[in-house]
C-alpha positions in Angstrom: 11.3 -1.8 -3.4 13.9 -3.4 -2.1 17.5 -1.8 -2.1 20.1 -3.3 -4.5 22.7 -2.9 -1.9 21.0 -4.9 0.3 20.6 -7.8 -1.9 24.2 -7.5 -3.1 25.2 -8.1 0.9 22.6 -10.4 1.5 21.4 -12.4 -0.8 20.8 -15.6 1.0 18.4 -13.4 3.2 16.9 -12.0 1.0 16.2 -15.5 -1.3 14.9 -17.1 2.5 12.8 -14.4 2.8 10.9 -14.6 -0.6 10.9 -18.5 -0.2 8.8 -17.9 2.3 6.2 -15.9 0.2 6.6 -19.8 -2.4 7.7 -16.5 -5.0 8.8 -19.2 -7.7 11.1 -16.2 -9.7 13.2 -15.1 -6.9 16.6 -16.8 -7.7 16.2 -16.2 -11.0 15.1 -12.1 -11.0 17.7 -11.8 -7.6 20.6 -13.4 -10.0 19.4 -10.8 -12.7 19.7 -8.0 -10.6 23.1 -9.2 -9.4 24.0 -8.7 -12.9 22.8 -5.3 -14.2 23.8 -3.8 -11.2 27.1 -5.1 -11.6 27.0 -4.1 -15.3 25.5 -0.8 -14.1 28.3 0.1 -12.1 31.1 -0.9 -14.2 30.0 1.0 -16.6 29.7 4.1 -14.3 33.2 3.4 -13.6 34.4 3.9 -17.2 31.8 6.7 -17.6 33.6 8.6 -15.1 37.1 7.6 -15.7 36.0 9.0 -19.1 34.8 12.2 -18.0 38.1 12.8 -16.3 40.4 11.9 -18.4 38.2 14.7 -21.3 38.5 17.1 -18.5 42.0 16.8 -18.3 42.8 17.2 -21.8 40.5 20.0 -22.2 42.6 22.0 -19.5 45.5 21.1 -21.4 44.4 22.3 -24.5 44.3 25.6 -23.0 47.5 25.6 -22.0 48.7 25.1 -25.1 46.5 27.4 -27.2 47.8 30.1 -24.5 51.3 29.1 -25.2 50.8 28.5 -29.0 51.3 25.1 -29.3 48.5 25.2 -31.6 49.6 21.6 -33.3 49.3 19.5 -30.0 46.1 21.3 -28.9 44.8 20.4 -32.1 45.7 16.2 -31.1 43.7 16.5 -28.1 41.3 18.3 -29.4 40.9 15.5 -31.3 41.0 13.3 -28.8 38.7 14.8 -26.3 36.1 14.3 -29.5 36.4 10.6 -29.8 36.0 10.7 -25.3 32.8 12.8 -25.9 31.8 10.1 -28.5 32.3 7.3 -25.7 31.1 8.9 -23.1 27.7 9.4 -25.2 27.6 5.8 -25.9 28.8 4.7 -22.2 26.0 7.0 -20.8 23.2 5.5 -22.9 24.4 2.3 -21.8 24.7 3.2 -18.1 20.4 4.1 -18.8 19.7 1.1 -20.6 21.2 -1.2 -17.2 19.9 1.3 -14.8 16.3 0.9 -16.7 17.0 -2.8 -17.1 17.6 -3.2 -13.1 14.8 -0.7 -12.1 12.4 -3.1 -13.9 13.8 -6.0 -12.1 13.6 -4.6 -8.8 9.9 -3.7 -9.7 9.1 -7.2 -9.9 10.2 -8.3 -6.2 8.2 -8.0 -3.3 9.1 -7.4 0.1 10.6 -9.9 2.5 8.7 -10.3 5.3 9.4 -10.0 8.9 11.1 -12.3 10.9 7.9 -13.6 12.4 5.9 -14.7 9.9 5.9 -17.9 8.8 6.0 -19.4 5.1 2.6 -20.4 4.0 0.6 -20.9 0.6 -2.7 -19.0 1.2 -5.3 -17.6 3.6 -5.8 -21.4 5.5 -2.0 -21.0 6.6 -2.2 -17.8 8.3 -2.1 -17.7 12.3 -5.0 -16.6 14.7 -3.5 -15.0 17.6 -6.4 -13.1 19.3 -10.0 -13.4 19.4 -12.9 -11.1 21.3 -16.4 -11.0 21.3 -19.4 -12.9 21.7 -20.9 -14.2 18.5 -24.8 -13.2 18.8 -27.3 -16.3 18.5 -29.9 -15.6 16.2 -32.1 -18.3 15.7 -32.8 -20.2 12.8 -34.8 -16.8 11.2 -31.9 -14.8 10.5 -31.0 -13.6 7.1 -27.8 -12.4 5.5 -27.3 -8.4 4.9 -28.2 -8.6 1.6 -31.7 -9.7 2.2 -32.3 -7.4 5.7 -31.1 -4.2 2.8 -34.1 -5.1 0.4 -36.3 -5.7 3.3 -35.6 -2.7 5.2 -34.9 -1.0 1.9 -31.8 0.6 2.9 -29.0 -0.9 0.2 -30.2 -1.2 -3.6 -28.0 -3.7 -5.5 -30.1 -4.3 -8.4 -30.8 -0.3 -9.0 -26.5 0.7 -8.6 -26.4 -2.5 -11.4 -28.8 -0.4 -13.3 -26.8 2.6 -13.0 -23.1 1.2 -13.1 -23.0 -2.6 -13.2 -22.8 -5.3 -10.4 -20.4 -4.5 -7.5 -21.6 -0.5 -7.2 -24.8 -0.5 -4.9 -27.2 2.5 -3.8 -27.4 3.4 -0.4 -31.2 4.7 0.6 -32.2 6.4 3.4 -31.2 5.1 6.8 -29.1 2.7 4.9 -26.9 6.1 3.4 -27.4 8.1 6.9 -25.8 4.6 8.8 -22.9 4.6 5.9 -22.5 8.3 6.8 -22.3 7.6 10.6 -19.4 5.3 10.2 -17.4 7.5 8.3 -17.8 10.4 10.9 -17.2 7.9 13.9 -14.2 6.2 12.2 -12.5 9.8 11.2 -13.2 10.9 15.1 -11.6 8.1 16.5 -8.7 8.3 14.4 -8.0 12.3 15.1 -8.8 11.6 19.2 -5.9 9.5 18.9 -3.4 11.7 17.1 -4.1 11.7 13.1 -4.2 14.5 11.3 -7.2 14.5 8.6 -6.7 15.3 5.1 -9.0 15.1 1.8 -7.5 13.7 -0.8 -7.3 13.5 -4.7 -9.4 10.1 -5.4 -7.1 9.9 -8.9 -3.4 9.8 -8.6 -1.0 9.7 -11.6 1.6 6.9 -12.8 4.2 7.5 -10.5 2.1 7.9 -6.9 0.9 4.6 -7.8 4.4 3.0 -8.7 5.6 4.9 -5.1 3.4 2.6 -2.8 3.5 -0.4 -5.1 0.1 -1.1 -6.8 2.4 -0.7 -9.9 3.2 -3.2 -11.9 2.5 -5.5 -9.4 -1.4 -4.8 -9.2 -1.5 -3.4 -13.0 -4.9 -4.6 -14.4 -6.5 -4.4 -11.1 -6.9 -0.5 -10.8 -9.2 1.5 -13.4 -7.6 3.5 -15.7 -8.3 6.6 -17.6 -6.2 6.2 -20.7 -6.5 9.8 -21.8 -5.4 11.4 -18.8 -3.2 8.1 -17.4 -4.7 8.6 -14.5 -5.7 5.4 -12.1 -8.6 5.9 -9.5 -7.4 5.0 -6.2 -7.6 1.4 -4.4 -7.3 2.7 -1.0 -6.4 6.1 0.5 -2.9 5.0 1.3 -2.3 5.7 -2.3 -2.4 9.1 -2.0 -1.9 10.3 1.3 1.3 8.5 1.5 2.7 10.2 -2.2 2.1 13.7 0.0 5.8 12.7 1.4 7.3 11.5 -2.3 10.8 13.2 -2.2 10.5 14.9 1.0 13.3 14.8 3.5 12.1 14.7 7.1 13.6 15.6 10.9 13.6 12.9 12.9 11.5 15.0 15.4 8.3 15.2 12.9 8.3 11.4 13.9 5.6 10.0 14.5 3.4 11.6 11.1 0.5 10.2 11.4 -2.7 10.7 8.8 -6.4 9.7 8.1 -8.2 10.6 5.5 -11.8 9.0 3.7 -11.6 8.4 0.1 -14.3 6.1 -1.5 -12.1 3.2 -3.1 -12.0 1.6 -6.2 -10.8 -2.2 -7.4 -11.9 -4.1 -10.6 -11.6 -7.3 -8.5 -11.3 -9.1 -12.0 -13.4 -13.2 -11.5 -14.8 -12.4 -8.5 -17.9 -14.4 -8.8 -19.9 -16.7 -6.5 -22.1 -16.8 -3.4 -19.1 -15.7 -0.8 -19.2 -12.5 -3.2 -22.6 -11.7 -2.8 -24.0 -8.1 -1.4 -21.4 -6.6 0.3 -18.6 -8.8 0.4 -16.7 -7.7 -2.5 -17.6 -4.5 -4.2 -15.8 -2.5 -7.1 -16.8 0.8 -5.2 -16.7 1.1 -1.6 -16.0 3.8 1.7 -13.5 3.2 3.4 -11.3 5.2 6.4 -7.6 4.7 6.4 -4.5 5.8 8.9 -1.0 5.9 7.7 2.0 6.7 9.5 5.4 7.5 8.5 7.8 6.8 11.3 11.5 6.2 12.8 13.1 2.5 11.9 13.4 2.0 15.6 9.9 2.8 16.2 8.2 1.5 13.5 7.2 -2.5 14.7 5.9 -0.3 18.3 3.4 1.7 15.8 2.1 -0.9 14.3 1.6 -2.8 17.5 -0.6 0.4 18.6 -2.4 0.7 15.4 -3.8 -3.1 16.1 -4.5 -2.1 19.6 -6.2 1.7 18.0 -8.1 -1.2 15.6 -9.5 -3.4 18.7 -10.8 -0.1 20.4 -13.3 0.7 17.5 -14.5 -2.8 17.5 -15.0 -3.1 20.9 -17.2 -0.1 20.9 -19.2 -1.3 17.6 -19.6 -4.6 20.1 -18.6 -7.1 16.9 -17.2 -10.3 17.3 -13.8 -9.9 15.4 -10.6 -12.1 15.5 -6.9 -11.2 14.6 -4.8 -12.9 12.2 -0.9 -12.6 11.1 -0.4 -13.1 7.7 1.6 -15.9 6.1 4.3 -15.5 4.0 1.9 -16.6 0.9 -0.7 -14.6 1.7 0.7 -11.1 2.8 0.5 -8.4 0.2 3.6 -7.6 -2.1 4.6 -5.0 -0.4 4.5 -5.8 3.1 6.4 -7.2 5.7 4.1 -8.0 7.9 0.4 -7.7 8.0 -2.2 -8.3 11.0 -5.9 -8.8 9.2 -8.8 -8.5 11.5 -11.5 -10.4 10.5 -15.3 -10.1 12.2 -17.7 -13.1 12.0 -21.1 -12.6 10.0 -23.3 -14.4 12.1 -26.0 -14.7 9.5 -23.9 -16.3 6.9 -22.0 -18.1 9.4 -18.5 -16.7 7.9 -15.5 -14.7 8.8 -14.8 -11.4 6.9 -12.1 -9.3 6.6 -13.0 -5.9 7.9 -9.2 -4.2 8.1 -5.3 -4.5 7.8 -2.6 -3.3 9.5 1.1 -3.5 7.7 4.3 -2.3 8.1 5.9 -1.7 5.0 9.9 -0.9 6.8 11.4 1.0 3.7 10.1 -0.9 1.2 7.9 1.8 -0.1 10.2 4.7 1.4 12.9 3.7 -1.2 10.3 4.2 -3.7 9.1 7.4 -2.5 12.4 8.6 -1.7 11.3 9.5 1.5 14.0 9.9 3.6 15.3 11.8 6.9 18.1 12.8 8.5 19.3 10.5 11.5 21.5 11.6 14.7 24.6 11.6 12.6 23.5 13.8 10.3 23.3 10.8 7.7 20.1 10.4 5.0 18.2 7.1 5.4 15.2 6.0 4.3 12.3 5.9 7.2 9.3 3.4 7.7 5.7 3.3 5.9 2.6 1.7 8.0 -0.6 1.8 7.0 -4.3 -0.1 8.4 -8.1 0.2 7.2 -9.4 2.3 9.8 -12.1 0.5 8.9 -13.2 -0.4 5.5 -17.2 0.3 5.8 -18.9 -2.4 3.4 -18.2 -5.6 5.5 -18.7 -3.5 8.9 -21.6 -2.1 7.5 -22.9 -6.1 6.7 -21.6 -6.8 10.2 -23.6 -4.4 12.1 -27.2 -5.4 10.1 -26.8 -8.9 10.6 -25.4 -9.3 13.9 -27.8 -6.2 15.5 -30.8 -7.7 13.3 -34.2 -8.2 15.9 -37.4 -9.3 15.1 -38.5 -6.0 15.4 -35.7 -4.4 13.3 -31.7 -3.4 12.8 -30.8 -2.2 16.4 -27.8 0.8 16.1 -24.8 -0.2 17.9 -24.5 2.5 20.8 -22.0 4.4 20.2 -23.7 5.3 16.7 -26.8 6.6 17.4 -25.4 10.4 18.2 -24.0 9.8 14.4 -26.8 8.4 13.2 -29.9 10.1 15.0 -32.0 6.7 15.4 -31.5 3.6 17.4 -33.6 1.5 15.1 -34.2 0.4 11.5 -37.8 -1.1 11.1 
């Protein structure tokens, strides 16, 4: 969320910035908030001027009751009724602006950084590095989808029986593989400084306003209406709530965490061929990192969570390519996201495997997740967080591109997690 001070001092920036995300509302919510904060603090102004001046009187009341001037304590006890009346009425209206501007800021995303450029969509965002050699297959190669029934590993048709479309089964080598990534991904995240954790795979109303998914990505998450509880999009939900109100030194810097968490998106009209198998599912695995870190620091991090990325690809020996986000096409509340993307050789495609985003204190103003800086001053830190890697397009990856006439070859550095070196 972005800070109302900060828009008050700035609000050409901040109007520059969302122009370039092509957010169509921004003059007319930014002018909005201009408005209710002003209102807001006017009226806080009164509020307390009110709350003096009833504390004054009351003290003088007791004056005079000790020196029994009963009559003119009487006046101001009079008075100090009709203050306690206004300031009953000035503090419901200093809630009803406060509310009011709350719900404005809610409804503006972050500006992004200073080097991304304004853009509509996906075909505007820049490629700035690209590694790996794309595998030639031959004319006989067949998309993940149809190597899982053939090697019987993934089941679409019976998670559809069980669940619906979007929730597959994984069989044998095909759930010992799944497994093997989730162990490798989590090992190479701790050898390079994250603490696991295991995490609640539900989080209430106000984890899920913290890091943004609310309102902005209402309708998107299930919900369980009895208990108002929303099943998790990605881990970054809740590992980053476990530092909701906290206050932190600045030598706890760098935190960094990883945790698994199956993930959960309705991904409502997602229909079509570039959907198909694993492309786009409504349950999937998926290994996050998250760091919270110093202001100063934070646009370093992120730098080494690409280059952390770029290590476990290189290993997994996958073509991949890394793009920075346009304005149009980065997430609401980043600003700035690096998407790698590996190519699918068999369906002759790029797909996003992972993100990397640095959030600055857009969601730390949420959170109210602060620390205490050299002068001894609060300030709200930095939020990053990448897909460390999301398994389901990895997973497609690694059976398409690895596919033989003979069978799936393992990538190398798997087969200690995995036990074979060969589907057949």
């Amino acid at each position: 969320m972005l800070q109302v001070q900060f828009i008050r001092e700035h609000k050409e920036t901040v109007l520059n910035g969302l122009a370039k995300r092509n957010f169509a509302e921004a003059k007319s919510i930014v002018e909005q908030v201009l408005i209710a904060d002003e209102n807001r603090r006017a009226t806080q102004v009164t509020l307390d001027d009110t709350l003096a001046e009833s504390n004054k009187l009351s003290k003088e009341i007791g004056s005079f009751f000790k020196s029994g001037q009963v009559q003119k304590a009487n006046i101001l006890k009079e008075k100090t009724s009709q203050l306690k009346e206004q300031s009953k009425e000035l503090s419901e209206k200093l809630n009803a602006f406060t509310n009011a501007l709350q719900d404005l800021l809610y409804q503006l995303p972050n500006i992004p950084h200073t080097s991304v450029k304004a853009g509509n969509s996906e075909e505007d965002n820049e490629i700035i590095f690209n590694e790996g050699t794309i595998p030639n297959l031959g004319e006989n190669a067949l998309p993940h989808w149809e190597l899982a029934k053939k090697y019987d590993i993934i089941d679409f048709e019976l998670g559809t029986k069980i669940t619906g479309a979007g929730f597959p089964v994984y069989k044998g080598k095909g759930a010992r593989l799944q497994r093997a990534l989730i162990n490798y991904f989590l090992d190479k995240n701790i050898a390079a400084g994250y603490k696991e954790y295991q995490v609640p795979h539900l989080v209430n109303t106000a984890s899920a306003i913290a890091t943004g998914q609310l309102p902005d990505k209402d309708g998107q998450m299930y919900h369980s209406n009895e208990d108002d509880l929303y099943l998790i999009p990605t881990a970054e939900v809740p590992i980053t709530n476990m530092f909701r109100g906290n206050l932190v030194q600045e030598t706890d810097f760098p935190i960094c965490c990883t945790g698994y968490t199956p993930c959960f998106r309705r991904e409502a009209g997602s229909y079509g061929a570039h959907v198909r198998g694993l492309n786009r599912l409504h349950q999937f695995d998926k290994v996050e990192i998250v760091r919270i870190e110093h202001p100063e620091n934070s646009y370093n991090a992120l730098d080494g969570m690409v280059e952390h990325i770029k290590t476990i690809l290189r290993e997994l020996k996958l073509p991949y390519r890394i793009l920075r986000l346009c304005g149009g096409d980065t997430g609401f509340t980043a600003a700035l996201t690096f998407d790698f993307e590996l190519f699918s050789t068999a369906q002759d495609r790029w797909l996003e495997i992972s993100s990397a985003s640095n959030f600055e204190t857009f969601q730390a103003n949420r959170l109210k997740l602060r620390f205490k800086n050299k002068e001894g001053k609060s300030e709200f830190a930095h939020t990053l967080n990448g897909s460390s890697l999301a398994l389901p397009r990895v997973l497609a990856g690694i059976l398409e591109n690895y596919q033989t006439e003979n069978g799936i070859k393992i990538p190398e550095v798997l087969v200690p997690y995995c036990g074979f070196s060969m589907i057949e």
